[in-house]
BAKEVEX-789107 format. One line per field, with one value per residue (C-alpha): residue number from 1; residue in one letter; chain; x, y, z. Coordinates in nm, 2 decimals. Layout:
num = c(NUM ...) .
residu = c(a ...) .
chaine = c(A ...) .
u = c(X ...) .
v = c(Y ...) .
w = c(Z ...) .
//
This chain:
num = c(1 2 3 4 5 6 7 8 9 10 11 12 13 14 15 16 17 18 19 20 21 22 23 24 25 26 27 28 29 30 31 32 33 34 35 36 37 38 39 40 41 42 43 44 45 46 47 48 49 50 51 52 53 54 55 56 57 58 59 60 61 62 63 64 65 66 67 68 69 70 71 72 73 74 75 76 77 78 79 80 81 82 83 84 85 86 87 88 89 90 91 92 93 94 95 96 97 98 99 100 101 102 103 104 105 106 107 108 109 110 111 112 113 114 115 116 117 118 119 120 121 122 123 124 125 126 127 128 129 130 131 132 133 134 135 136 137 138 139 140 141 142 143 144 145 146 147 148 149 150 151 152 153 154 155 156 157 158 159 160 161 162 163 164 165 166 167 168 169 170 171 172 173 174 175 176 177 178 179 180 181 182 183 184 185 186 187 188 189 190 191 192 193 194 195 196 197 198 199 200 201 202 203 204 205 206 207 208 209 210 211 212 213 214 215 216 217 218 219 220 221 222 223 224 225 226 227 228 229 230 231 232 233 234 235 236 237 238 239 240 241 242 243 244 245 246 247 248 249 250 251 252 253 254 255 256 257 258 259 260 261 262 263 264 265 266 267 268 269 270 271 272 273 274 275 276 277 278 279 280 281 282 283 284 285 286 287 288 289 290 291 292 293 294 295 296 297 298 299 300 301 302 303 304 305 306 307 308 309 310 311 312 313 314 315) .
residu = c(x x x x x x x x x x x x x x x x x x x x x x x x x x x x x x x x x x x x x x x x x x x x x x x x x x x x x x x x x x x x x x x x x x x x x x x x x x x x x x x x x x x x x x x x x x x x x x x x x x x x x x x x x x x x x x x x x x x x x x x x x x x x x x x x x x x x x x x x x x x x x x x x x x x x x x x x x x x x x x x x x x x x x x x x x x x x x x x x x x x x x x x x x x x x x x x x x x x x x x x x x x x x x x x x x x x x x x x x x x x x x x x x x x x x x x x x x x x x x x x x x x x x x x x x x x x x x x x x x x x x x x x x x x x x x x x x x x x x x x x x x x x x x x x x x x x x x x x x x x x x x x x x x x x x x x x x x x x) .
chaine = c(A A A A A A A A A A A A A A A A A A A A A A A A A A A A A A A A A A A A A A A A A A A A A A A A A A A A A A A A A A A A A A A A A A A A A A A A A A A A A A A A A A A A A A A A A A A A A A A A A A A A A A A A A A A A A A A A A A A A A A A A A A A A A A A A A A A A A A A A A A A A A A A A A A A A A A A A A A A A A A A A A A A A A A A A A A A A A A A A A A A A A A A A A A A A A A A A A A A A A A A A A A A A A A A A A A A A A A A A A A A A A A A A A A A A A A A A A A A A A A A A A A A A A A A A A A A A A A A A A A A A A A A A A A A A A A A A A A A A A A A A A A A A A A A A A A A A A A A A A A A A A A A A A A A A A A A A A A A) .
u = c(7.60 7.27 7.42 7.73 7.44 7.25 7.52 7.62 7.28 7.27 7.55 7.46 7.17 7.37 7.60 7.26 7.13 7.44 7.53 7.18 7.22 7.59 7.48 7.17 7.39 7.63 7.39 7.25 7.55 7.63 7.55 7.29 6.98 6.60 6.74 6.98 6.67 6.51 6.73 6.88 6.55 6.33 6.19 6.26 5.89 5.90 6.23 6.03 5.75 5.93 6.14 5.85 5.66 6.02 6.00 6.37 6.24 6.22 6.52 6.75 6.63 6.29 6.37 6.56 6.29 6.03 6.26 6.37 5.94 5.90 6.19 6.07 5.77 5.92 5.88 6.21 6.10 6.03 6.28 6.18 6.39 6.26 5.91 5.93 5.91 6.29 6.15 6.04 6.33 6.52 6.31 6.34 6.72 6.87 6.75 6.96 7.26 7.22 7.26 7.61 7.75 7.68 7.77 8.09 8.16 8.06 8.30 8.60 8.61 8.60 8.90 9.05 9.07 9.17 9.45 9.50 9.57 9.76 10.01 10.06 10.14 10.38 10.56 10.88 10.87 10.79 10.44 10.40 10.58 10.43 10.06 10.14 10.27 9.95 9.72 9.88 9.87 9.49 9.44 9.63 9.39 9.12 8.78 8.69 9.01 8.93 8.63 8.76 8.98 8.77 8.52 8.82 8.99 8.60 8.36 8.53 8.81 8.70 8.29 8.26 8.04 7.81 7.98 7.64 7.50 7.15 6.86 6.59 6.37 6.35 6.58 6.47 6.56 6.93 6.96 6.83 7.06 7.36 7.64 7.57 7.65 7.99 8.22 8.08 8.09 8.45 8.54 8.43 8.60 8.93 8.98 8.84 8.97 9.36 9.22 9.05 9.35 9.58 9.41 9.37 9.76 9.89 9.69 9.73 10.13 10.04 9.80 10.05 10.34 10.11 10.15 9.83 9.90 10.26 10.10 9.82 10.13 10.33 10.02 10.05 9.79 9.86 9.94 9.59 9.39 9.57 9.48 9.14 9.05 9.20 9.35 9.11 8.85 9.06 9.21 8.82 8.83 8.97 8.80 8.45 8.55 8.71 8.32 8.17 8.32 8.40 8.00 8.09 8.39 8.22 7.93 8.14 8.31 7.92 7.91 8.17 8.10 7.75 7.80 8.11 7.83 7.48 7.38 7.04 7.11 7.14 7.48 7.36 7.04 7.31 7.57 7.27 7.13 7.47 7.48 7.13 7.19 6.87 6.96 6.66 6.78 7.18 7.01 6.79 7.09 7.34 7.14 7.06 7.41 7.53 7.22 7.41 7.74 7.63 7.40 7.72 8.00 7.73 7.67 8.02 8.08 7.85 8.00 8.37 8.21 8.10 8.40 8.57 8.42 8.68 8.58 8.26 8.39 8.64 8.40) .
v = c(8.78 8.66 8.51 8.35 8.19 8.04 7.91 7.71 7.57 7.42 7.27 7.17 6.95 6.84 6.66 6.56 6.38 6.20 6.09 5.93 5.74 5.64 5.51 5.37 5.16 5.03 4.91 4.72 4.52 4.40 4.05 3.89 4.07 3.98 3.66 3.81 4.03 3.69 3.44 3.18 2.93 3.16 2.97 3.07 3.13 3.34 3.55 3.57 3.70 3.95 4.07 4.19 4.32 4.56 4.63 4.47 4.31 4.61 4.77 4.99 5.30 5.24 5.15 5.48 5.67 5.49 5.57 5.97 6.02 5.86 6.02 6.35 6.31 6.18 5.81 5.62 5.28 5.07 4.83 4.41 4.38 4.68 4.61 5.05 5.29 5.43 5.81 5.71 5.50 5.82 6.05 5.89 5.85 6.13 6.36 6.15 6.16 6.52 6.55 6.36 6.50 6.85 6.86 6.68 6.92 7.26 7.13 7.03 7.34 7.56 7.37 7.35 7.74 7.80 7.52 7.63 8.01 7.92 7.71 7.97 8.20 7.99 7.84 7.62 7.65 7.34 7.37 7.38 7.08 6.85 6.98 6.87 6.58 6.47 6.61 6.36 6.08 6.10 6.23 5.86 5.66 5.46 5.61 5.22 5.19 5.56 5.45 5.15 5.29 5.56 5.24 5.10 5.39 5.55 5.28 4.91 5.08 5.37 5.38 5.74 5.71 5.39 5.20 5.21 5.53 5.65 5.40 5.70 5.73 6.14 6.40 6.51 6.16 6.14 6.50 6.37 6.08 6.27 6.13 5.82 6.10 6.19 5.87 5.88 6.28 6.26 6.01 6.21 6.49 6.39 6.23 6.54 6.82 6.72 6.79 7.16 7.24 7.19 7.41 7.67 7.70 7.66 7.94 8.16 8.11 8.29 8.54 8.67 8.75 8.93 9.30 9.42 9.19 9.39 9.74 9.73 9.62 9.93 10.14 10.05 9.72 9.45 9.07 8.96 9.28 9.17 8.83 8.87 9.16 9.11 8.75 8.58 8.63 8.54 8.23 8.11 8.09 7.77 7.60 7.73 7.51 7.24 7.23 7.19 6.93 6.69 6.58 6.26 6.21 6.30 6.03 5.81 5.86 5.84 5.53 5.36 5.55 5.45 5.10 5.08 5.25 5.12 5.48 5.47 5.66 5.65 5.51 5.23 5.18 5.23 4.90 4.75 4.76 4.67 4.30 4.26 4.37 4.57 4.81 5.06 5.13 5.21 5.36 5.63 5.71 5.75 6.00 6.20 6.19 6.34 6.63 6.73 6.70 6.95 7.17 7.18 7.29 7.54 7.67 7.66 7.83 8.11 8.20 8.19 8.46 8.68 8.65 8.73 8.89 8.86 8.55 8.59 8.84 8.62 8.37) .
w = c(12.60 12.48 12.12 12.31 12.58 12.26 12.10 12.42 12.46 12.09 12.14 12.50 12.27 11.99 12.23 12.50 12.15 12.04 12.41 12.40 12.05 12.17 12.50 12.31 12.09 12.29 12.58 12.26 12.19 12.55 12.59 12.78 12.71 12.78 12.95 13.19 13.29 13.30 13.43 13.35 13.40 13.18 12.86 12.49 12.48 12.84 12.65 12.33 12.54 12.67 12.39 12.15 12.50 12.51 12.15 12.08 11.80 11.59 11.43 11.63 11.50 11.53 11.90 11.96 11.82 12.07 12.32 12.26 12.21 12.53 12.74 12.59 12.76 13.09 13.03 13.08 13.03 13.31 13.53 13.53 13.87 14.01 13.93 13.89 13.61 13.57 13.63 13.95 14.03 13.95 14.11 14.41 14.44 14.25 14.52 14.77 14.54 14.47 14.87 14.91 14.60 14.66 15.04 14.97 14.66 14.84 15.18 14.90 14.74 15.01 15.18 14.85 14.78 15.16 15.10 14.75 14.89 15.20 14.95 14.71 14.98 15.17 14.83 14.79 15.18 15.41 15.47 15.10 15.03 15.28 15.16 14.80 14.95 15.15 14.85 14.59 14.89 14.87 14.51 14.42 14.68 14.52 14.63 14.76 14.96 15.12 15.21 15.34 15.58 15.72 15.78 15.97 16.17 16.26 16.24 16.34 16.60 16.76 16.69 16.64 16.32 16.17 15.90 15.72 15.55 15.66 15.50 15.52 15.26 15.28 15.28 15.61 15.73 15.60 15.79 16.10 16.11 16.01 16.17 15.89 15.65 15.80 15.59 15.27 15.25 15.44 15.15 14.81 15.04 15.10 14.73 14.60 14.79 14.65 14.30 14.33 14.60 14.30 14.06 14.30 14.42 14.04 14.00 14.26 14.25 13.88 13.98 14.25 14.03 13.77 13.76 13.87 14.25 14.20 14.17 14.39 14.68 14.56 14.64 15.00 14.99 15.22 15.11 15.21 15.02 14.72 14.80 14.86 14.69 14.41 14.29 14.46 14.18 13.91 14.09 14.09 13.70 13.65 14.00 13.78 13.49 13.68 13.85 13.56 13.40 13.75 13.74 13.59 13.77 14.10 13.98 13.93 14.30 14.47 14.29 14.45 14.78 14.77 14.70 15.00 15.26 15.11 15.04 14.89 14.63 14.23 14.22 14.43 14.21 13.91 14.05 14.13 13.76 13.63 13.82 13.72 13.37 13.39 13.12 13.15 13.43 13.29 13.04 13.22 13.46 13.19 13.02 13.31 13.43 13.09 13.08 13.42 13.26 12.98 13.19 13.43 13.18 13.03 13.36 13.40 13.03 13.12 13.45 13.32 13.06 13.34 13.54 13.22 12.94 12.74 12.67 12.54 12.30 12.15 12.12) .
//
């Protein structure tokens, strides 16, 4: 167990390190630069100014190697429009983030394997059919448009919830206005929940049929032992790997929920940088969004190995 760990986390770095000089590269070729920070009034000697103060007028590599020493140490450069180092920037949204995505993620899943389970029980009948039905309805909604329309139905016509996410600047404070949190979590929800509720019914239709679901119901167990005592953990193995490898797809759904509601947190801060071209700021986010990306399908690697150890032996 401790070799297959180890060889996860090198190659948890190797790709951390490429995703940094990709991401470095590319942000490099966009157009606009110093001036877009800038402006459109700024002088040529305001932009010169500014260029050598970023270091842009060294090579690439010599900027990337600035740049890795400094984000090794915690520095992420520092944000013109902001007038903020990107660490604290980060510091102080990600936590916020970390709060919408994981309530909304936890609150999926759980619907998702209770959904997942109730449709492989009652296959090919009615129920199941209308559940797929309603699960590919909101799997094929556009997060904005979601959004949107919960806005609409709970905000505009029937003022049950505010339109506009909590503004706190603590965690505490989001809690304590919590009905602000009810539309954008209801929104990563419901276009989430359709994809995990998928997974889980595809494989719990399989699970079911396999012979050891067949003999423990010849020994006398009932249909929801051998559902729960004994499919139940194998049906988890894909949602476990589905989990970690959804961070960037779940990012990329605060994002857009974020910027619908005016949640405070590092999508916003991430649009936000993107108008203003602030590319410190894409930078820094980028990166930590793809350390969570690889942490996530380790984590998720090392969990699939417990839940089955065959695994770990064949790798």
């Amino acid at each position: 167990m401790i070799g297959y760990i180890a060889r996860r986390v090198v190659q948890a770095v190797l790709v951390v390190f490429v995703v940094t000089v990709v991401v470095f590269i590319l942000l490099h070729q966009l157009p606009g630069g110093v001036r877009s920070m800038l402006g459109k009034t700024a002088t040529p000697q305001q932009v010169a100014q500014l260029t050598q103060q970023l270091g842009l007028d060294k090579p690439i590599p010599v900027q990337y190697g600035k740049w890795l020493g400094g984000f090794l140490q915690g520095n992420m450069g520092y944000s013109i429009t902001q007038n903020q180092s990107v660490a604290s920037l980060i510091a102080e949204r990600l936590p916020k983030t970390l709060v919408l995505t994981g309530l909304s993620l936890a609150i999926a899943v759980l619907l998702a394997i209770v959904l997942g389970l109730l449709q492989a029980v009652w296959r090919n009948k009615a129920v199941d059919y209308v559940m797929t039905f309603v699960a590919f309805v909101f799997y094929a909604t556009p997060t904005f448009f979601m959004g949107l329309i919960l806005v609409l139905l709970f905000a505009v016509k029937w003022h049950l919830f505010p339109a506009q996410a909590p503004q706190a600047t603590s965690i505490g404070g989001l809690f304590a206005a919590g009905s602000g949190l009810v539309l954008p979590v209801a929104t990563l929800v419901l276009v989430s929940v359709a994809l995990f509720s998928r997974y889980v019914r595809a494989s719990a239709v399989d699970e079911l049929t396999e012979d050891y679901a067949r003999t423990a119901r010849a020994k006398g167990a009932g249909e929801t032992r051998v559902l729960f005592g004994h499919v139940l953990r194998n049906v988890l193995i894909p949602v476990v790997t589905l989990l970690g490898l959804s961070l960037p797809w779940v990012f990329s759904g605060a994002l857009v929920v974020e910027s619908v509601f005016n949640y405070p947190g590092m999508g916003l801060l991430f649009w936000q940088a993107a108008v203003q071209h602030d590319y410190p700021i894409l930078l820094g986010v980028t990166v930590i969004i793809s350390v969570a990306t690889v942490i996530g399908s380790v984590l998720a690697d090392i969990t699939y190995a417990v839940l089955d150890p065959r695994v770990r032996y064949s790798s």
